[in-house]
N, C-alpha and C positions, 0 to 999 in steps of 0.2 A: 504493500500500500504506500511504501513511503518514495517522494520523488514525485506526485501528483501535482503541477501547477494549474490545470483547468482538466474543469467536468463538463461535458458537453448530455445534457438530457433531452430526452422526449419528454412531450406533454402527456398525450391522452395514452392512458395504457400504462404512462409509467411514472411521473411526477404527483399527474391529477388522477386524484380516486376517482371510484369509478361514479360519483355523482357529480361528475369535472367540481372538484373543490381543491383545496389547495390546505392542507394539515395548518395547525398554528408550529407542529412540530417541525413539519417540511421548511416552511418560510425559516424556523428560528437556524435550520440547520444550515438552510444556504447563506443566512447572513455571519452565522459563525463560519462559514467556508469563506465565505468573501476576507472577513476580518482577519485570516490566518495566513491569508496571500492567496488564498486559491479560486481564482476563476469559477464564477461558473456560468457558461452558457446555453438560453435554451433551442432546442433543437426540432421544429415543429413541421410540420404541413399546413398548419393552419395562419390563414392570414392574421395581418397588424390588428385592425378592430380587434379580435377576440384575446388575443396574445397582449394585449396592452390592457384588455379586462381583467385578467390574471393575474399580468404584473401588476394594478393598481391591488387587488385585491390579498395580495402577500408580501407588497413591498418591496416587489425582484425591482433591480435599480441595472441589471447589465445591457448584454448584447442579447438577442435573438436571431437566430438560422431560421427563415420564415419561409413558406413553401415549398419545402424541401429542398429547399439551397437558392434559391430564385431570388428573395430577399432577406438582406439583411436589417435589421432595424436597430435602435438604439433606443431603450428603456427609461435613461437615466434621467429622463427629464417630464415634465407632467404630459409634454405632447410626443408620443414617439417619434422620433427620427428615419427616415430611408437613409439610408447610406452606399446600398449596391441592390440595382435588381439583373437581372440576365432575362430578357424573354426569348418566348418562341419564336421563329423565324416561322412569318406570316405565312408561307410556299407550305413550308413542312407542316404547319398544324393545319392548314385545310385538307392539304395531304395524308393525314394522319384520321381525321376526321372520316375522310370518303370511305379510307380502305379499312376503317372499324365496321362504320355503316354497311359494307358491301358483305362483310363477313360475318356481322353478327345484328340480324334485322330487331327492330324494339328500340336503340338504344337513344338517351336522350344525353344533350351536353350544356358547357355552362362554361365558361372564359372566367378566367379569375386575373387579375389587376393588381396591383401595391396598397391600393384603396377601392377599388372596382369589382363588383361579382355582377355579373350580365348574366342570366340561364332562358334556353328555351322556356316555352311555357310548359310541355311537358315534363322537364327537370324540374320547374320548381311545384308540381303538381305530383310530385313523386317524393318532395322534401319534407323534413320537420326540422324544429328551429336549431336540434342541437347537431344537425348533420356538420352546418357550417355558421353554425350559430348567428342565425339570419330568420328573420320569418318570411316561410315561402311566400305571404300572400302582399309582401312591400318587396320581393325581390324585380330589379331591373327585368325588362324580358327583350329577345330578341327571337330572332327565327334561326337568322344567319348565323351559321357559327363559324370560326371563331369569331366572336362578336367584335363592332370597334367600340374600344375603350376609351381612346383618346388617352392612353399609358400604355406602357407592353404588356401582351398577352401574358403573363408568367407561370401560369395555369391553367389546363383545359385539362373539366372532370367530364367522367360518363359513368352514366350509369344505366341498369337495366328493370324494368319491373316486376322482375321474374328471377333474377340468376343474381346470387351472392356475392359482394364484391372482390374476395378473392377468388372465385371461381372466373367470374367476368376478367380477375387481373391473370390468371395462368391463361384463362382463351387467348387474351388478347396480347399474350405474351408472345405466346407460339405464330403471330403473324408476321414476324419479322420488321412490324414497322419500324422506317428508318426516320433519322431526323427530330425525332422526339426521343423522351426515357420515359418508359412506364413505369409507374409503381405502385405501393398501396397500404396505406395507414392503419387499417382495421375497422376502416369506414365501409358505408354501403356502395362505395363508388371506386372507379380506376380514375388516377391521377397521370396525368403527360405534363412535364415537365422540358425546359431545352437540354439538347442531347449534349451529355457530358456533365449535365450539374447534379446535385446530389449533397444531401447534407455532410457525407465525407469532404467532398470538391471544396462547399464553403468552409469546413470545419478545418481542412488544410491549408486555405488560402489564409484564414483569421489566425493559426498557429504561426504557420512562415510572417507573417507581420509583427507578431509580437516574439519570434524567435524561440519557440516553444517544439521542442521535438513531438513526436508522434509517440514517445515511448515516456512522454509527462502527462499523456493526455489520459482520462476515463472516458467514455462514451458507454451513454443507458439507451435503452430502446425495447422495444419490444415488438416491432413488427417490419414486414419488410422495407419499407421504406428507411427503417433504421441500419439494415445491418451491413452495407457499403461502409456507415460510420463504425461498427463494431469490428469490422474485419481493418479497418486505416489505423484505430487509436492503438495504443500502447497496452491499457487495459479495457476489456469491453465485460459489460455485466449488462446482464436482464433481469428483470422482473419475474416470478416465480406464474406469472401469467399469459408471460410472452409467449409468441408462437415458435413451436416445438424448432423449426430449422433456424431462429434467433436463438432461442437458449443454446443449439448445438453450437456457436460462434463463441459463447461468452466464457471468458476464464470464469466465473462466479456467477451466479445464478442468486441474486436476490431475494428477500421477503415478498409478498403481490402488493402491486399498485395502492391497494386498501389497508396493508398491512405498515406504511410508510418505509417500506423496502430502501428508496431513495434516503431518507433522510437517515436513515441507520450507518449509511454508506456510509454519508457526507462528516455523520459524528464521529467514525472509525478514522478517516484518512483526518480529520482533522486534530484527531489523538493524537494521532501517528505525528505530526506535522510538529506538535508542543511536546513530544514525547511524552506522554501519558500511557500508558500499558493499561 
């Protein structure tokens, strides 16, 4: 444990219980990790609005990995910050869009933004509030997908009203779609993201800037969208809930989501740090 200068965590699954809340014990732990030297950063799929509801609601003051690596944001101030996004290249996600559509009929989509979520109407006719912590019935709608934002696309979800969203993410794996990265949070939906990003991608670029090896890093996760970050860090640990081919990545396998797994971590390495046994 000892040698840890940043933790990079998931949200949903692994941070936040499973009622999306945020421990008094999780908050007290990441702020003793901070006080100790040690980073910590969150590591989400989920856009800025909700991710800055969190952080007001536990007092996180860092960085944020936001759409699984597309955005970065900045906490520490009452308005959060962009600081980097990466979108889809407009060609490839329309691209990517047909040849879903062509292979798997039903499915509906929805463009995600830095501050922007646009959905068909039958996406958001398929939604509830805490898919993307939005209410279907005030969501933007468009037809056209990828929709125009007037910001970069950074996101386009699908999903189906019938098929499971990691069933929907292994179909739509085995297409070889090019130009996007698929993945999938543990949500009811597949995420496309621009090809090559990835919460490892940003979690690599924000280490080499503060000069932080890969083998000071922790990364938590619990699903597959996580475990590009689990297989990059130095140490990787999951949640005792996470899904079975994440736990197989993890040197440690944690307490569950509900159990404050996380914050047990954070109080260990932060032992370790004051040497406390």
């Amino acid at each position: 444990m000892g040698g840890i200068r940043l933790v990079a965590t998931d949200l949903d699954g692994t941070l936040l219980r499973s009622d999306r809340t945020i421990t008094r014990r999780t908050a007290e732990a990441m702020r003793g990790a901070r006080n100790a030297g040690i980073e910590i950063v969150w590591a989400t799929a989920r856009a800025r609005h909700s991710v800055h509801e969190f952080a007001e609601q536990c007092g996180f003051r860092g960085l944020a990995i936001c759409a699984n690596g597309a955005v970065i944001i900045d906490l520490s101030d009452d308005a959060p910050r962009i600081l980097h996004t990466i979108g889809i290249e407009a060609g490839a996600g329309a691209a990517a869009i047909t040849q879903l559509q062509d292979a798997i009929p039903g499915l509906a989509f929805a463009s995600v933004g830095p501050s922007r979520f646009v959905a068909e109407p039958r996406y958001a006719a398929l939604s509830v509030f805490s898919d993307h912590h939005r209410d279907p019935d005030t969501m933007d709608l468009a037809s056209e997908q990828p929709a125009q934002l007037g910001e970069p696309v950074v996101k386009i979800v699908v999903r189906h009203p019938e098929v499971l969203g990691i069933d929907l993410y292994r179909a739509a794996s085995a297409l070889g779609i090019e130009g996007v990265e698929l993945t999938h949070s543990g949500a009811p939906y597949v995420e496309l993201i621009s090809a090559g990003v990835s919460k490892a991608s940003a979690l690599a670029d924000l280490c080499a800037e503060r000069g932080i090896d890969a083998t000071a890093v922790a990364a938590i996760g619990d699903a597959v969208n996580d475990a590009p970050m689990l297989a990059w860090a130095g140490t990787a640990l999951c949640p005792a809930n996470g899904l079975p081919e994440v736990r197989a990545l993890a040197d440690r396998v944690l307490l569950r989501n509900d159990e404050d797994g996380v914050a047990i971590y954070l109080e260990e390495i932060v032992g370790a740090a004051r040497g406390v046994v």
